[in-house]
C-alpha positions in Angstrom: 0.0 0.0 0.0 1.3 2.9 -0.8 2.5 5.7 1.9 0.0 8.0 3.5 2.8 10.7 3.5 3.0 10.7 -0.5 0.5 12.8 -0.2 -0.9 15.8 1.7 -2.7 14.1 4.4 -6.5 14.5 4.7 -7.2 16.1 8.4 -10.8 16.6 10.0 -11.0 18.4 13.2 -13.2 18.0 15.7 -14.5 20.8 18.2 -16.9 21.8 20.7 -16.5 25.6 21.5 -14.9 28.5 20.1 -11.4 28.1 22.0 -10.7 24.4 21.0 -11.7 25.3 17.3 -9.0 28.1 17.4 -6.5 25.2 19.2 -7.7 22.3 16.7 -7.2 23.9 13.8 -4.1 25.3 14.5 -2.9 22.1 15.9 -3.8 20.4 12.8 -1.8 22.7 10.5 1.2 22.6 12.9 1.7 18.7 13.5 1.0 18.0 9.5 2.0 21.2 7.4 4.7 22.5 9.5 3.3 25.8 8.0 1.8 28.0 11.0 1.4 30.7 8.7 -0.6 29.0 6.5 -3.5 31.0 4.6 -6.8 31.3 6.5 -8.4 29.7 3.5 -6.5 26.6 3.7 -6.7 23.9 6.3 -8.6 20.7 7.6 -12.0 19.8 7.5 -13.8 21.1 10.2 -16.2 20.2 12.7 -18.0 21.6 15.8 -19.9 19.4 17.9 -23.5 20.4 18.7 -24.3 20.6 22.1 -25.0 23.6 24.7 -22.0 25.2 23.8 -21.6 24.9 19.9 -19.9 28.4 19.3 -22.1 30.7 16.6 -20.9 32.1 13.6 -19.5 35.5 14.9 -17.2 33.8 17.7 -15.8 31.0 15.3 -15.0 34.0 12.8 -13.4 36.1 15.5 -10.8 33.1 16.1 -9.7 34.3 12.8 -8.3 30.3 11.8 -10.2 29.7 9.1 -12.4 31.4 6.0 -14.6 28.5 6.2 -17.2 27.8 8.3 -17.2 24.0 10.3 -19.7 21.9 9.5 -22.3 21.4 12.7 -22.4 17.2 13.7 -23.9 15.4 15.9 -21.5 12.9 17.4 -23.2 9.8 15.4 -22.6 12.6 12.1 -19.2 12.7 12.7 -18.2 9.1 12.6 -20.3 8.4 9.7 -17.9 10.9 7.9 -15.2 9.5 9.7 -16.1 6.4 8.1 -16.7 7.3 4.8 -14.2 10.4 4.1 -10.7 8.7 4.2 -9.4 10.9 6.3 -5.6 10.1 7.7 -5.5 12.5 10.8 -8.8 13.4 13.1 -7.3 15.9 15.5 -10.4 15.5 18.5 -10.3 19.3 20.1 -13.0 18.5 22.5 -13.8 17.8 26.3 -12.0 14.7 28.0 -15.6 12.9 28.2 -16.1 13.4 25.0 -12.7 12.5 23.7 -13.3 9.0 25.1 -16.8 8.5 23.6 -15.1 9.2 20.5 -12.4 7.0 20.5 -14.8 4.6 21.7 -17.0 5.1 17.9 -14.1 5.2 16.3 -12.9 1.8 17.7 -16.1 0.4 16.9 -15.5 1.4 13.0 -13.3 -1.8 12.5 -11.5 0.5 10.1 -8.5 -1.3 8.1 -6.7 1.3 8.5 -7.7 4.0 10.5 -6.4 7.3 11.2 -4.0 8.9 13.1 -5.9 10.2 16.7 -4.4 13.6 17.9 -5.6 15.3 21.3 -4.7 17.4 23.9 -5.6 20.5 26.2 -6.2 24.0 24.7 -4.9 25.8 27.5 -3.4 26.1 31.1 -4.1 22.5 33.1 -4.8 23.5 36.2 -8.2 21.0 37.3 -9.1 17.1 37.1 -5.9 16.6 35.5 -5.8 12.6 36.5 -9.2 12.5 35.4 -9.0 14.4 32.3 -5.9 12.6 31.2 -7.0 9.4 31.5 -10.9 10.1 29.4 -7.9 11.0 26.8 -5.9 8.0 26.9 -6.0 5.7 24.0 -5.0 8.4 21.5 -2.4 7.9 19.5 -0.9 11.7 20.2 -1.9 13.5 23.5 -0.3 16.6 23.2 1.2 18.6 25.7 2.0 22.3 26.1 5.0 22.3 27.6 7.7 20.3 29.4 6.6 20.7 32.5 2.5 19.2 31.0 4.7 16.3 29.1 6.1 15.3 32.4 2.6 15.6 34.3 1.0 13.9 31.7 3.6 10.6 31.7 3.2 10.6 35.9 0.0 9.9 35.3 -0.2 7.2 32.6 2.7 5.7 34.4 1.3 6.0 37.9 -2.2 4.2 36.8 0.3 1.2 34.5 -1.0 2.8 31.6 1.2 3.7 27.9 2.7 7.0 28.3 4.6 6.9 24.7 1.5 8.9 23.4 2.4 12.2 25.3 4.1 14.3 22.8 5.7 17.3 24.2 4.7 20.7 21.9 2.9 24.0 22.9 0.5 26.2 22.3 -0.4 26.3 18.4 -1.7 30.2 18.7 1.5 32.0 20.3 2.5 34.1 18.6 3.1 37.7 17.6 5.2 40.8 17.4 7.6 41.0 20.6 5.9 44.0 23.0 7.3 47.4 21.9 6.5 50.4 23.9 4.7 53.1 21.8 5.1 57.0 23.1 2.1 57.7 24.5 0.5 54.7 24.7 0.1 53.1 28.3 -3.0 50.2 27.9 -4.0 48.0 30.7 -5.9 44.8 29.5 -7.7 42.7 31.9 -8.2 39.0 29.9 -12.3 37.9 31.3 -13.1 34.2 31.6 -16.5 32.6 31.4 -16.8 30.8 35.1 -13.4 32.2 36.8 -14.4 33.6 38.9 -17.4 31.9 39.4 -19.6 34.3 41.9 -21.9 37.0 41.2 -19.8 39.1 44.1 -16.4 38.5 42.8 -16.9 39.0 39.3 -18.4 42.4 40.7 -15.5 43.3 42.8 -12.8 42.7 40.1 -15.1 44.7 38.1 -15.3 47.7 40.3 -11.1 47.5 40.9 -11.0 48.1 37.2 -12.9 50.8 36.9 -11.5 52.4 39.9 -7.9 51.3 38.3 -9.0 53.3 35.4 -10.1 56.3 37.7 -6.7 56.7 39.3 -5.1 56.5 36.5 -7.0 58.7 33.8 -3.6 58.5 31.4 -4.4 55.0 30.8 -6.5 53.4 28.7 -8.6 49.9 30.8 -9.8 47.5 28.5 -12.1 44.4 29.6 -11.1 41.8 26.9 -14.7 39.7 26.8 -14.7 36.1 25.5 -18.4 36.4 24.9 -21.1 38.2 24.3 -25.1 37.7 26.3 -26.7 34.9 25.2 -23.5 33.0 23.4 -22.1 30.6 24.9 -18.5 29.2 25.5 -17.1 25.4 27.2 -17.7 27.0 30.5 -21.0 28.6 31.4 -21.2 32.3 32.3 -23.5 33.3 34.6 -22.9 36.2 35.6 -21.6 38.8 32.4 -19.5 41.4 32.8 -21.8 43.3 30.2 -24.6 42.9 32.9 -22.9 43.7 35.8 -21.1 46.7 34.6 -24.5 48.6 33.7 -24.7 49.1 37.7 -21.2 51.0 37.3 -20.5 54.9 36.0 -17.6 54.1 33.8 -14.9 56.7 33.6 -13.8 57.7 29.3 -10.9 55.5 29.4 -12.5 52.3 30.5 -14.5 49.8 27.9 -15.5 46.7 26.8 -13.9 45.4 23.8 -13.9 42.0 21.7 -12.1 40.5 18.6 -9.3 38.0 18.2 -7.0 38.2 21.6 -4.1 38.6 19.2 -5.0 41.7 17.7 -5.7 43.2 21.4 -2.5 42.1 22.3 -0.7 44.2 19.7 -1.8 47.4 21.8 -1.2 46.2 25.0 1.1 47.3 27.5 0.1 45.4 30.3 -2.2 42.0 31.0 -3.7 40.9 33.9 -6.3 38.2 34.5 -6.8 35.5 37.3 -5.7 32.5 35.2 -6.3 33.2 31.7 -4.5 31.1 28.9 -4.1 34.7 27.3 -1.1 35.4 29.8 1.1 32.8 28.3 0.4 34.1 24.7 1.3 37.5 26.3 4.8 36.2 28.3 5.1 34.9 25.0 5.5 38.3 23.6 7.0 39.6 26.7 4.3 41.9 27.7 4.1 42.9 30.8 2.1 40.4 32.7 -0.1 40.2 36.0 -2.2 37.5 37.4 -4.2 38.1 40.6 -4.5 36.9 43.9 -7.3 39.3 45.0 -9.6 36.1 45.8 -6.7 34.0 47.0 -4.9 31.6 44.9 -6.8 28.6 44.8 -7.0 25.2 42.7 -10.7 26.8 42.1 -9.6 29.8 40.4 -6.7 28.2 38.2 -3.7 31.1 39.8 -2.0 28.2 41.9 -0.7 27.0 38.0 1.5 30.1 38.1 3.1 29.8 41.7 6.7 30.2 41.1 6.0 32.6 38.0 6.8 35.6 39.7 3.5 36.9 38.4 1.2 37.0 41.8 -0.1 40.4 42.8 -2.9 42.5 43.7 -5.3 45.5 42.6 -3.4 47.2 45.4 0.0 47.0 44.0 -1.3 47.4 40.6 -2.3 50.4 41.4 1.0 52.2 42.3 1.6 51.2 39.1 4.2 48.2 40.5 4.9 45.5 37.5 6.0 42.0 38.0 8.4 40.5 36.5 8.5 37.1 35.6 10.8 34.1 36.7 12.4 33.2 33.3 13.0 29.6 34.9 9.8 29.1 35.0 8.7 30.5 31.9 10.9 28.0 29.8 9.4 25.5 31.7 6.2 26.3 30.4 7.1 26.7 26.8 7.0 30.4 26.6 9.4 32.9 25.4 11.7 30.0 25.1 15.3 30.3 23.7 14.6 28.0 21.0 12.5 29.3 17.7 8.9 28.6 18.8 8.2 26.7 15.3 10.8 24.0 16.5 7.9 23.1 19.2 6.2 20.8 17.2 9.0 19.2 15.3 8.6 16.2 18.0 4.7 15.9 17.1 5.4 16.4 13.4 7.4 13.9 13.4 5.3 11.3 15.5 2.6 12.0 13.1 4.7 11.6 9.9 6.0 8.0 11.6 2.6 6.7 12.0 1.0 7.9 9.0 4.3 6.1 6.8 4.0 2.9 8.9 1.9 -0.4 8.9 -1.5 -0.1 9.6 -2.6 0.7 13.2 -3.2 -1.2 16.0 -6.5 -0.9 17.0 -7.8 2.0 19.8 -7.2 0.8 23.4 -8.0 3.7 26.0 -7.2 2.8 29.7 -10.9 3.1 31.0 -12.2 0.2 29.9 -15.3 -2.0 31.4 -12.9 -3.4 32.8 -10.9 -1.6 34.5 -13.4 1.4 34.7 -17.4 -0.8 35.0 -19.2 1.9 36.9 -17.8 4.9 35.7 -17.4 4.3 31.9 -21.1 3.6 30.9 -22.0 7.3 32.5 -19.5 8.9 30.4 -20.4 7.2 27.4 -24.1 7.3 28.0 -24.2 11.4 27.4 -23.5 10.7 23.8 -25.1 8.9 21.0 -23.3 7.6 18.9 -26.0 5.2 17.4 -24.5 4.7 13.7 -27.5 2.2 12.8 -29.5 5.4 13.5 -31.3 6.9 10.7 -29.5 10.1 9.9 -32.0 13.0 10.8 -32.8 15.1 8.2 -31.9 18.6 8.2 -34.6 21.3 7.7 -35.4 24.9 8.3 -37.7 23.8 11.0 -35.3 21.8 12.5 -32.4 24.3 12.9 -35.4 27.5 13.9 -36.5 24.5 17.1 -32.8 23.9 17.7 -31.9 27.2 17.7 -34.9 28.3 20.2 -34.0 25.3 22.7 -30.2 26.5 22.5 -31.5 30.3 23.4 -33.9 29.2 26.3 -31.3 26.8 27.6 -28.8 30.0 27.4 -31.5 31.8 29.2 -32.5 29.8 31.9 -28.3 29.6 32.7 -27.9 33.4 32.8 -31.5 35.1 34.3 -33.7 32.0 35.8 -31.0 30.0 37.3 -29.2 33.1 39.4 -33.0 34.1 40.6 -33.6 30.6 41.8 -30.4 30.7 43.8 -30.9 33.8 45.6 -34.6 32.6 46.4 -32.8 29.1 47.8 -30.9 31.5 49.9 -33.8 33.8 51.7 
């Protein structure tokens, strides 16, 4: 049979929010291409999973990875195509659970020979890593972000008797950028939001109000809220609580706003980012902007900021406001694959290559994840029991009715998460 790599090798990605579309199609371009700057226009085939967080149209364009639009799939949709498109490489850009019930319909293709199975995490691993690792295993590639994720990653798989050989140290597919240059003039502050940290009505509130009052003091400087989303879209984690809601209780001085659009493109302007645990800080060490995380609301496994103990990055509103910068342990940055000595595009040279190997050799063994019935009887089932991946299924058929019912359910759904479900809780609490 003739070699897989004689030819460009067909890729279909698989996503279920905005972020991991961004991460899996950049992933896929890195690991086969070895092109990151490859036109917007060119690329895998893409997928997003539909579900309660299936991105809309305006947040997959403001990734700015691809021209064209992913195909929406049910899970069952997916490995139909899986089956019947030839595809060499299916990069899975999705939740752990849902990684394993794929790899568990892809198993039960019986393919001859089946494609390559690339996965990993699209940002800073800071929760259920055990857990989350192990829904992954039975990949071929797990990627991992850095050398100090590789090393997690193979503790686990080793600590549980499981095949580590899959974990693949790379990085981040989207750093990136023009090195930070100070502009004359120009002194922006950009505080990176995230869906669910923090979690709390108050503490969204009081980092709120320190930004505005940030922006107060310091009238020469221009406060930007970088927002994720906007009311009534969703992303993997639910927001409850919007900034956009909570800041119409606020009078907002002139230089403070709300602001959207590919994090890149805000980064070009900024001078200094803080967040609580945002993935956006390590695209911004990457540039070597100036770069804050808080510990305002303590630094806690909940809030993601323990990840960056030892960064040299913890501090406060407080000291933020006398204008006092941290700087950053460059130890610890190189350990997480950021603003590294060696060119970033050298990264993925290990999972390029690992790829390349598997798509050149024999056929592939078949799938064999470490939670099995076996070793896994009461837990397995439940996680594969969210998903249907029923191919004897008839295929629904698609219709405007469908998609207007669909759409509804998805709004009221986004709705009861954002209005009913905070009203219920403070009624729970009289």
């Amino acid at each position: 049979m003739p070699s897989r790599t004689d030819r460009a090798a067909r890729v279909a990605v698989l996503a279920d929010s905005d972020t991991r579309w961004k991460w899996g199609v950049l992933t896929a371009r890195r690991i086969t291409t070895g092109s990151p700057a490859s036109a917007a226009s060119e690329g895998p085939t893409g997928f997003v999973l539909r579900g309660r967080a299936t991105p809309t149209a305006r947040q997959l364009a403001e990734t700015g990875v691809s021209d064209v639009a992913p195909r929406e799939v049910t899970g069952a949709e997916f490995l139909r195509e899986v089956r019947d498109g030839g595809y060499d490489v299916i990069v899975l850009a999705l939740v752990g659970g849902t990684v394993r019930a794929m790899l568990q319909g892809l198993a039960e293709l019986s393919q001859a020979r089946r494609p390559v199975i690339v996965t990993g995490y699209v940002g800073v691993v800071y929760e259920k890593l055990a857990d989350g690792l192990l829904l992954r295993h039975g990949a071929d590639v797990v990627l991992a972000n850095s050398r100090h994720d590789a090393e997690r990653f193979r503790a686990v798989y080793e600590g549980v008797g499981a095949d580590a050989d899959s974990v693949v140290e790379a990085a981040l597919p989207f750093l990136g950028g023009a090195p930070h240059t100070p502009e004359p003039g120009r002194d922006t502050l950009v505080f990176a939001a995230q869906p669910s940290v923090p979690v709390t009505r108050n503490e969204r509130a009081y980092v709120l109000r320190r930004l505005v009052e940030h922006a107060r003091l310091h009238p020469d400087r221009e406060v930007l809220l970088k927002l994720r989303s906007k009311p009534g879209e969703h992303t993997t984690h639910l927001e409850e609580f919007p900034y956009q809601k909570l800041v119409r209780d606020l009078t907002l001085p002139p230089n403070f706003q709300l602001v959207y659009g590919h994090m890149g493109e805000v980064l070009d302007r900024t001078d200094l980012l803080v967040t609580v645990s945002s993935t956006a800080a390590l695209e911004a060490l990457h540039r070597r902007i100036p770069t804050a995380i808080l510990t305002d609301l303590g630094v806690r496994e909940a809030l993601g900021n323990h990840h960056f103990i030892g960064s040299g990055l913890l501090t406060s509103f407080d000291r933020l406001d006398t204008r006092t910068v941290p700087r950053p342990d460059e130890e610890w940055l190189a350990r997480q694959g950021v603003a590294a000595d060696s060119p970033y595009e050298k990264a993925f040279d290990a999972a390029r290559a690992r790829v390349a190997a598997l798509l050149d050799g024999p056929p592939l063994p078949p799938l064999a994840p470490y939670y099995t019935a076996e070793t896994a009887g009461g837990y397995l089932p439940t996680v594969l029991a969210r998903h249907r991946l029923d191919l004897t299924a008839p295929e629904p058929r698609e219709s405007g009715v469908r998609r207007i019912v669909r759409e509804a359910a998805r709004g009221a759904y986004r709705h009861g998460v954002q209005r009913v479900a905070p009203v219920i809780r403070r009624l729970g609490e009289i």
